[in-house]
N, C-alpha and C positions, 0 to 999 in steps of 0.2 A: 284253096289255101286255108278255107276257116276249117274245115273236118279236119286238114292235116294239123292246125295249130289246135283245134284243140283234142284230139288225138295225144297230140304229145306234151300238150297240158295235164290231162288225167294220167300218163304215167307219168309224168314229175310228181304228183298228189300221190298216186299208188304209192311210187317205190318210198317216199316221206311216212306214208302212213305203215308202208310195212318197214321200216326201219327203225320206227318208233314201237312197234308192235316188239319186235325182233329185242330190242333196249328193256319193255315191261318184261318179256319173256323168260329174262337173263335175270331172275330172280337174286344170283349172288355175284357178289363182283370183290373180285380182291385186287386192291393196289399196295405194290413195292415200294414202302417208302424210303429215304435213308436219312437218318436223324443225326444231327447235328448235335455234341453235348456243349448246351450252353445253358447255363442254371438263368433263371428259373423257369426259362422258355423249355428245356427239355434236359431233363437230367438221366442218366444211364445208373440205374441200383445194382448191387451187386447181384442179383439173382439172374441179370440181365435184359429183365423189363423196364419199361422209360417210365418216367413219372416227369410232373411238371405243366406250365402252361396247354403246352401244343400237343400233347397226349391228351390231357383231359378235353383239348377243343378235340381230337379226335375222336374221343370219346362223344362228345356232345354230335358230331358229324354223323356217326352210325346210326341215333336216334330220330334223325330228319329221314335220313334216308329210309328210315323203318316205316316212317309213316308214308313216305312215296311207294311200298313196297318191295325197298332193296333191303338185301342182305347185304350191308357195307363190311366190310375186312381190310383192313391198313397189316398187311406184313411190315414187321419195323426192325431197323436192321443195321450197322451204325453205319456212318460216313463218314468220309476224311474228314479228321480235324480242321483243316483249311475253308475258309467261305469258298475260293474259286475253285478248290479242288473237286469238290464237291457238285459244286455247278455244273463243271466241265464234265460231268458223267449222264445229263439230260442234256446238254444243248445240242441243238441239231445240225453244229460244226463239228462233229467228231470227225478225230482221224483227215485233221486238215494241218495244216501249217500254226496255226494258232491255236489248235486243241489237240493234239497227238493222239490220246488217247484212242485206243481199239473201237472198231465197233462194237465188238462183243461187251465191252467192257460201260460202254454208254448205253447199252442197252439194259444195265444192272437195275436200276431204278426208274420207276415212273413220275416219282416226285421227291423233292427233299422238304424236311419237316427240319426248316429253321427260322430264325428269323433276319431274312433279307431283306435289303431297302430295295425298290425299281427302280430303275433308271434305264433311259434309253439306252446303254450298250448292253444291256441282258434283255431288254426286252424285243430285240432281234433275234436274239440265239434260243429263248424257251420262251413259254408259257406263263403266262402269271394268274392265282387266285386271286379274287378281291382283299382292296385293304383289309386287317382285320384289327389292325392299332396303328395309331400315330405315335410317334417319338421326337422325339429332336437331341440332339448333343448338346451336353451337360458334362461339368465338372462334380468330382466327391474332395472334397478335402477334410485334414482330421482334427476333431475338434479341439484337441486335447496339444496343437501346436503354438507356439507362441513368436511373433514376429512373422510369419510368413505365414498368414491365413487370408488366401486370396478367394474370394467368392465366386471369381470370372477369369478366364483366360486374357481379357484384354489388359485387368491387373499385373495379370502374370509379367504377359510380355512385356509391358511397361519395366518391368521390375529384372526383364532378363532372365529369367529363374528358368525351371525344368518342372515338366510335365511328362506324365504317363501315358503312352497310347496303347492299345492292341496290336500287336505288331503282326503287317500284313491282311488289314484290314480295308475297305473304302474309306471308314471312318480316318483313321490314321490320315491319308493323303488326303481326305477333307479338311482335317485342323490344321497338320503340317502347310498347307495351304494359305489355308485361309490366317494362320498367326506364324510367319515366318522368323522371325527375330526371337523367337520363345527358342529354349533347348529340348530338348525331348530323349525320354528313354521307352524304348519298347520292349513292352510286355510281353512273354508269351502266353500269358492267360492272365483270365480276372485276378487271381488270386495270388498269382505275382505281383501286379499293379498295386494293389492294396499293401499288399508286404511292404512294398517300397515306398509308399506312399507312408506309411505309419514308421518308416525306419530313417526317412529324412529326404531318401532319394530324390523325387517328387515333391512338388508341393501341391499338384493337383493333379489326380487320376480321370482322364476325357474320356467318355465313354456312352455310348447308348442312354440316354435316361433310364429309360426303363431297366435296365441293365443297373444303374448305379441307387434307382430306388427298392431295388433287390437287394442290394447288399447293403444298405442305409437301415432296412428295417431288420435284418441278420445281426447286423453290427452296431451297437449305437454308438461308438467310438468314430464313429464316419457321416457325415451329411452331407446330403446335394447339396452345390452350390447355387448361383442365380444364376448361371449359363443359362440360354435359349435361344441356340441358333441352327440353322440347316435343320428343318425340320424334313421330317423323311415321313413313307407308309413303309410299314410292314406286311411282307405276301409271301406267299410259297409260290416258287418257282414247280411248275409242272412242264413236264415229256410232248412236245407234239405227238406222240407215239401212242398214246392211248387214247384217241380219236376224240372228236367232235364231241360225241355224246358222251360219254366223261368226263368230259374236258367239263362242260357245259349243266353235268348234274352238281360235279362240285364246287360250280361257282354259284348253283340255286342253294343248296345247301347250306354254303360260308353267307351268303346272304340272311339265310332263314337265322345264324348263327349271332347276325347283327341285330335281327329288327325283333326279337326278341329278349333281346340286352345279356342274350350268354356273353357275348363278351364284354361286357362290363361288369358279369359276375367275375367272371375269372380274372379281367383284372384289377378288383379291389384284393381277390384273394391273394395274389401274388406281386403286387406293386404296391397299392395304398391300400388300409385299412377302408374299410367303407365305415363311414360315419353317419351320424344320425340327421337329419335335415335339419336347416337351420333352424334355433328358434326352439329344437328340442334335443333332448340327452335320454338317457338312462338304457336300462340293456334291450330295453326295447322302443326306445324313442317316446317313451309318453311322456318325461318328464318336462319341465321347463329349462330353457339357456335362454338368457336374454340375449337376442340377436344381436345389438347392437355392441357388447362386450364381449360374446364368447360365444364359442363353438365345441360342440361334444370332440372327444378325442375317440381312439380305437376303444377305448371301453367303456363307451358313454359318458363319461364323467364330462360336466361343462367346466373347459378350458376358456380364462380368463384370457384374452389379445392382451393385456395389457395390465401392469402391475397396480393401476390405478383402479382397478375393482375388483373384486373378492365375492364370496359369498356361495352358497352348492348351486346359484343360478348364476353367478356374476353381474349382479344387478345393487348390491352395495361399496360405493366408491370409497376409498381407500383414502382417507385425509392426511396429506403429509407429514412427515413426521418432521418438528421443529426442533427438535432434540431439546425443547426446554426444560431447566431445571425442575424439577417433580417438586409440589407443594408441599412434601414432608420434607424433602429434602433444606427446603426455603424457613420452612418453621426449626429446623434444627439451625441454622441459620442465627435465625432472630433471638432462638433459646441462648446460644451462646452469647448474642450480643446483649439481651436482657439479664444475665448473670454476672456479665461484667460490670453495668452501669451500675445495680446494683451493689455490686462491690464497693463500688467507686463514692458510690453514695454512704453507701455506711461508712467508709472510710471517711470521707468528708465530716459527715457525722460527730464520728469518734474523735476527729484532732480537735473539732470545734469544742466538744466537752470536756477533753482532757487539754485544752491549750496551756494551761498553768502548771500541770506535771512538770517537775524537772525534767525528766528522759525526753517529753513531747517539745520542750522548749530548749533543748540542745539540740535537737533532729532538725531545729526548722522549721516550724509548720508552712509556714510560707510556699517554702521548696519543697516541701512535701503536696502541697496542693498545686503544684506547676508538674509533678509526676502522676498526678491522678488527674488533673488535665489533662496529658500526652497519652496515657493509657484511654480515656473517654475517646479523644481522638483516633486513638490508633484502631479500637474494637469498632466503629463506626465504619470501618472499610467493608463490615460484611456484610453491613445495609446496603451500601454501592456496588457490591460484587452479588448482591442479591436481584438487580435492578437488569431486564432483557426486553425485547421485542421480538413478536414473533414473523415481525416483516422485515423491512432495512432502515427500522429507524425512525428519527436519531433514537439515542438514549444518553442522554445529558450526563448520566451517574459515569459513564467510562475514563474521563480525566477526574472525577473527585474520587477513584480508587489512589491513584498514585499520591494524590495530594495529602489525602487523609491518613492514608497510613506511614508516607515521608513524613511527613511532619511532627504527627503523632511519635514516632519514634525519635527525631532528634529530640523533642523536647522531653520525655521522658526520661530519654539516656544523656542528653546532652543536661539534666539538670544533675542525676547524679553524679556524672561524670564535673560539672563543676564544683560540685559539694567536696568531693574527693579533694580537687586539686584546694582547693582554698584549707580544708583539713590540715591536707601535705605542708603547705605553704607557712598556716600559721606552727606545727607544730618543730621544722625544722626551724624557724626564726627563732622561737624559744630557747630550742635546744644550743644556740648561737648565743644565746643571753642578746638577744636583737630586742627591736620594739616590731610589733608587727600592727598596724589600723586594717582591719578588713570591714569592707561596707559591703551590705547587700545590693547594691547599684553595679559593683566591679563583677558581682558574680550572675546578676543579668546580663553584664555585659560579655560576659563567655558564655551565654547559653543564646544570647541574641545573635553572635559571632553564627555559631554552629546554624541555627536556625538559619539567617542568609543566604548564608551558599546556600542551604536546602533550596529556599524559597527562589532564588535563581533561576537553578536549574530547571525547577517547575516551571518557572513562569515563560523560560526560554521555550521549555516543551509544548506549554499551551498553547503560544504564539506562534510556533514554527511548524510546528507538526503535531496539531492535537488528537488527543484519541478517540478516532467515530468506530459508531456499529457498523457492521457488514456482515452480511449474509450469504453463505455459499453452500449451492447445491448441491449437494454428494451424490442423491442417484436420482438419475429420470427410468419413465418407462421408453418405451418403442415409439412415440410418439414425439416424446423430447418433456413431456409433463412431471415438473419436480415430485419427486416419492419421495428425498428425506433432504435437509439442510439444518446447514448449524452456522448460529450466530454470534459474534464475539468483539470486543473490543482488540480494534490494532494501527495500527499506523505506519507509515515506509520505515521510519527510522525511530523506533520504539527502542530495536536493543542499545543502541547509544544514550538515552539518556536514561534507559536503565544501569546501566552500566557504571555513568557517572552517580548515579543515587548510591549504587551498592558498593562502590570505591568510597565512598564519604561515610558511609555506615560500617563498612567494615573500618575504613580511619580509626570512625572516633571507637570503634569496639577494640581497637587495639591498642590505645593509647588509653583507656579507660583501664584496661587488662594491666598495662606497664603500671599505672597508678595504682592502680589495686597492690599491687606487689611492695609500691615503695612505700605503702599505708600499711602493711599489715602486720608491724608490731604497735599500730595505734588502735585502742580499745574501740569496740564497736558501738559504745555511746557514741562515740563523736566522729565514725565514719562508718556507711555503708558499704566499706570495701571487700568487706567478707562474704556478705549477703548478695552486692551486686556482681563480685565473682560469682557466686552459685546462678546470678541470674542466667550470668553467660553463660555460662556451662550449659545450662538448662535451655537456652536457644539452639546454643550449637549442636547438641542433640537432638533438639526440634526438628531444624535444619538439615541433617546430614539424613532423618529421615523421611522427612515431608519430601525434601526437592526429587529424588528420586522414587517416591510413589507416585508426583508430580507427572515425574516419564511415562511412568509404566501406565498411567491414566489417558496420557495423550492428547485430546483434545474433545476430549468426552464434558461436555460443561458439567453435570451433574456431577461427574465423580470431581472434577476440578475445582467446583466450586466447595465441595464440604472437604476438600484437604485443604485450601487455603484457610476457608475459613475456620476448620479446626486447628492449622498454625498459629494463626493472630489469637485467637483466644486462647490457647495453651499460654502460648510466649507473653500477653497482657497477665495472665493469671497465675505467672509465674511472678515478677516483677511484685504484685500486690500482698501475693503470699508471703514472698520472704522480705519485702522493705518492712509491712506495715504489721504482715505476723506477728514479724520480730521483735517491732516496736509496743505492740499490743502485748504480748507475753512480759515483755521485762518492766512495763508499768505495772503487770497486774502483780507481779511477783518481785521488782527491785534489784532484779539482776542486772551486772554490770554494774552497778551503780561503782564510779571509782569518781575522787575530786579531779579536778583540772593537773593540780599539781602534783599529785601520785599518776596518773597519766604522761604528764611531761617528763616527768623524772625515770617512768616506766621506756618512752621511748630512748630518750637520753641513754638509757643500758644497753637496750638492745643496739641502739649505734655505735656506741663503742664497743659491742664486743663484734659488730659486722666489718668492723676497718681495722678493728685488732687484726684481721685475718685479708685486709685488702693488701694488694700489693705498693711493693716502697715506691713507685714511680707517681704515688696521689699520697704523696709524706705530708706534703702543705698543708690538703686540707684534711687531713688525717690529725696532726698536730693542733691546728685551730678547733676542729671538738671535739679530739679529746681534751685540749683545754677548757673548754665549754664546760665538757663532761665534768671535769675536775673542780669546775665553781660550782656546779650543779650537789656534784657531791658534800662539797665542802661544806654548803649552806645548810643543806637539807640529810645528806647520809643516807643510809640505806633505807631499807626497813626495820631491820633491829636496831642499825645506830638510830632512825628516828622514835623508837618505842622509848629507848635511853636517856635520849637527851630531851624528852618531853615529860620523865621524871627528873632531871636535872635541872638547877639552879637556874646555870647559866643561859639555857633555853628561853628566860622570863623576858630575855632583853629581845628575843629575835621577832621582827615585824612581819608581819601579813596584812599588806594592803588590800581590802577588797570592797570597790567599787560599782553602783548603780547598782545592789543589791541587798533588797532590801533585808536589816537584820534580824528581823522579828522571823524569816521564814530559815533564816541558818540556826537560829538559838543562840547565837555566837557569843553572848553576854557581853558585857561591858567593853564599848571600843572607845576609843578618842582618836582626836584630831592629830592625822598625819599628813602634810602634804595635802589638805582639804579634802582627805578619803577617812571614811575610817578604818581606825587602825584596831587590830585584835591581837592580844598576849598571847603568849603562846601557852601559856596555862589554859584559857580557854579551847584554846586548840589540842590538848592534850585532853580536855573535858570532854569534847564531844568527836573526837577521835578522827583519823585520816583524814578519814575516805569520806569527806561533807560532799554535799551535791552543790560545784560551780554551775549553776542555770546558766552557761556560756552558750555562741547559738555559730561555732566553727563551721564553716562552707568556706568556701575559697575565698581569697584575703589578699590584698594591695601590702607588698612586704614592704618593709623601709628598710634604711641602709642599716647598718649595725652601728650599732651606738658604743661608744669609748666608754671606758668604765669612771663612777664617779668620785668626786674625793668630797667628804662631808665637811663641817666650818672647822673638825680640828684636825684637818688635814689626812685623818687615815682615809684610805683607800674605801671603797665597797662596790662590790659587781652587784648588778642588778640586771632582771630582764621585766621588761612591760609589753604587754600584747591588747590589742584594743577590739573586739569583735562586735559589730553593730547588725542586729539583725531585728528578728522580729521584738526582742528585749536585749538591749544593749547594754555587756556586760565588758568593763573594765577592771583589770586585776594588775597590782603593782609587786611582785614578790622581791624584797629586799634581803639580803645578810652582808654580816659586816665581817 
């Protein structure tokens, strides 16, 4: 038995060693492939040659085998567009009940050149090469969608939505599987999926990874998503039909194909760009990337992770942006508010050395330095709107914005605004032949009035809901780390008692407006109604164009802060130019200069000829001045009757009382004792002509009731009016005729 066994041992050895002989011998060998067209794994040119993945691996295949001594040759030649059709032409069920197909017809090919996953029901029916890549199914969605940009299928489902598969695929009955509650539309090829997917059909194209990192870097309009599941191997399905040693040279080959990293050349070439190792960039990887921020891209350049460093190495970090207002910005700021105070101060200045002018002592100086208080006040808002932190806080200055600049503004307008009314008050009692006493206590006390509410409202707002800093992030990087925020004064319910501020400010601008109107045939010695019209005007222009530059700025503090701020100093530097301009020009030059009583008698005309023209249903007080008007006239006359009758006789007897004033500064020549005032001829009055300067100090004025006219010791009659104005110099005037 041992000669018989080994006897038949050494032919076992022979017929291996000559079968191996017989394999070297066979110097060329050509195999039938049939190719599959699936981009980038194998593509079909028009010439009719393949390009792509699995050509150039067969390309690389011929080169192994060159060095074992073969002549390799792949005839390449197309196959049915179907995966299983394709299959069913090598497996070794042909021509059964489950594979139809001829034999002649399965004997076409010896292998197919695609890319197939194994799985145990094909790995009965053929032949498999070694892995030569891994994949898994992934999602492409596009980037450029809005509302329905799902990263994952399990998104999807959740969301109910539609998905793209391969239609007729393993893949397909993988996903349909595995995410049933999803919709699905099937594709007949990649480049339908994508159409659809970019046309709305789809929200997310399923498909081979490597398959969708193909057409990710073709298209940048499309990226993988973070799908990764069902991971698969990729193999070529081969013919039991081309024997052992075939079989057996091309899985040494696809081997040699691995452990020399061909295939991870070819697939950086056709999936991912190959990058430079970490740590380094440039086109040949010598440069620097700092590892721990950034990674070179396809073209060496070092890619920052993260928006929080910068730099060509990524290695200088990126300091949040605080959105604070820029230091030139701050200094134009301060310029503004430093040209107002000074204003404010010369003005101050100027009423204190001009306080004895007549013009400066019928204006009021008083109430003129409670308007340059309100202006100092009001400009001081840009110090407080200048005042941030570039954390959360606090910042104390955010409630002394509203304060500063409310305030400032009633008391600025609300003094003019009482100057007017007491003006109005005393000049219609006149015109009434009334007595009118106006004390500077009544006209604090309309500007104290307006002041209150203001101070209310404030005080409600500090208390309830005061204004704090906050700070909000506007963009992070990938990590969640703030890149830009912006800081601002706000609180739940700000617009309410803004609201109420700007209802009380527009008030009193409106009733200021009406008074202006009923002032403006009284001369503007004795009322700023002309000038503080032009204020308004000159705000409401402000206004109509600050608030909407305001929009179009948004919430940019830089640009927010220098249009507010260049409102308040516009609107403060209007108000100084034209009160105190005004008043400065007509002292230096004596303009306007007109008396009390060419003034009274001036509005006295213009009211009768305004009711001349009112309607008869206000006959009453139509009749009572022009009766007024008519004593007015009677006393005094026009202008030519007064040039006349101050060359006449008769004129010697008519009296002018005028009180608390001193005579020496009228010239008024010889008075006597009338009624414990002195009294003055009217020859003198014809001496030193109309238009003398009353140093009267008109603001708004406590009226009295009208007085009955009087009857002297021999019984004639005689109208008279008296008007008492107490200000910063207290002037009393009794004008009598008989």
């Amino acid at each position: 038995m041992r000669p018989r066994f080994i006897f038949s041992a050494a032919l076992v050895l022979l017929f291996d060693v000559c079968r191996c002989d017989v394999f070297e011998l066979r110097k060329k060998l050509s195999l039938r492939a049939g190719v599959l067209h699936a981009p980038p794994f194998a593509i079909r040119n028009d010439d009719g040659t393949y390009a792509g993945f699995q050509p150039d691996l067969l390309d690389r295949l011929k080169i192994f085998a060159a060095e074992d001594g073969v002549d390799l040759e792949f005839v390449l030649s197309d196959a049915p567009a179907q995966y299983g059709s394709a299959l069913d032409l090598i497996a070794n069920d042909c021509n059964t009940t489950e594979n139809p197909n001829l034999l002649q017809d399965c004997r076409k090919f010896d292998l197919i050149v695609g890319d197939y996953y194994c799985n145990p029901s094909r790995s009965v029916r053929i032949d498999f090469t070694p892995t030569w890549l891994r994949t898994t199914m992934s999602g492409l969605k596009y980037v450029h969608r809005g509302g329905r940009g799902y990263d994952t299928m399990m998104q999807l489902e959740a969301a109910e939505d539609t998905a793209c598969v391969p239609d007729g695929t393993y893949l397909m009955n993988v996903v349909m599987e595995k995410y049933p509650r999803a919709s699905y539309y099937k594709c007949p090829s990649p480049l339908d999926c994508i159409e659809k997917l970019k046309s709305g059909t789809c929200a997310l194209y399923v498909d081979d990874e490597l398959q969708l990192r193909y057409r990710a870097m073709e298209d940048l309009d499309v990226e993988v998503g973070r799908d990764d599941f069902n991971t698969q191997y990729i193999v070529w399905p081969m013919s039991y039909n081309i024997g052992y040693n075939m079989s057996q040279a091309m899985k040494k080959w696809m081997y040699s194909a691995v452990a020399n990293a061909t295939l991870d050349e070819l697939y950086y070439t056709y999936f991912e760009v190959k990058t430079c190792p970490i740590g380094t960039a440039g086109e040949i990887c010598t440069d620097y990337c700092d590892p721990k921020h950034g990674q070179a891209d396809r073209n060496g350049l070092c890619v920052c992770e993260s928006n929080s460093w910068t730099g060509k190495d990524c290695s200088v970090e990126v300091q949040e942006d605080l959105y604070l207002i820029r230091p030139a910005l701050i200094a134009v700021g301060y310029t503004f508010f430093g040209i107002n105070v000074a204003l404010v101060m010369l003005c101050a200045l100027w009423l204190h050395l001009r306080r004895v002018s007549p013009q400066v002592r019928v204006a009021q100086p008083f109430f003129l330095q409670l308007v340059l208080l309100g202006v100092l006040v009001s400009s001081s808002t840009i110090v407080a709107l200048a005042q941030e932190d570039p954390g959360d806080g606090p910042v104390y200055a955010c409630m002394a914005i509203p304060w500063l600049y409310s305030v400032g503004f009633c008391i600025t307008f609300g003094t003019l605004f009482a100057k007017i009314l007491r003006v109005h008050r005393l000049f219609r009692a006149s015109a009434r032949m009334a007595r009118a006493q106006i004390t500077a206590t009544d006209t604090l006390l309309q500007i104290g009035k307006i002041l209150f509410v203001d101070v209310v409202i404030l005080s409600v707002w500090t208390g309830v809901d005061q204004l704090r800093w906050e700070r909000t992030v506007l963009m992070t990087d990938v990590y969640g780390n703030p890149l830009s925020s912006q800081g601002y004064c706000t609180s739940d319910h700000w617009p309410i008692f803004v609201g109420l501020i700007a209802a009380l400010h527009f008030g009193l601008l409106a009733v200021a407006c009406y008074m202006c109107y009923e002032t403006r045939n009284i001369p503007a010695k004795f009322s700023e109604g002309q000038y503080l019209s032009l204020v308004m005007l000159s705000n409401l222009q402000i206004f109509l164009i600050g608030i909407p530059v305001l929009v179009i700025a948004g919430t940019d503090p830089a640009s927010s802060f220098f249009v507010r701020s260049a409102m308040i100093f516009l609107n403060d530097l209007v108000v100084l130019g034209l009160i105190f301009g005004n008043l400065m020009y007509s002292v230096k030059t004596h303009r306007g200069d007109i008396s009390t009583r060419s003034a009274i008698r001036s509005f006295v005309s213009h009211e009768e000829h305004s009711l001349n023209h009112s309607t008869h249903s206000e006959g009453g007080q139509q009749s009572h001045v022009l009766k007024a008007s008519k004593q007015w006239a009677a006393a005094y006359g026009s202008s030519g009757n007064r040039r006349d009758s101050q060359e006449s006789a008769t004129r010697k007897n008519s009296l002018i009382s005028l009180c608390s004033i001193p005579p020496q500064e009228y010239a008024l020549g010889d008075c006597q004792n009338c009624e414990a005032n002195e009294t003055i001829n009217g020859n003198d009055d014809q001496k030193h002509g109309e238009d003398m300067q009353d140093e009267s100090d008109p603001i708004a004025a406590s009226l009295d009731s009208e007085q009955p006219p009087k009857t002297d010791a021999t019984g004639s009659s005689r109208s008279g009016v008296s008007f008492r104005i107490e200000g910063e110099d207290e002037l009393h005037a009794n004008v009598k005729a008989k």
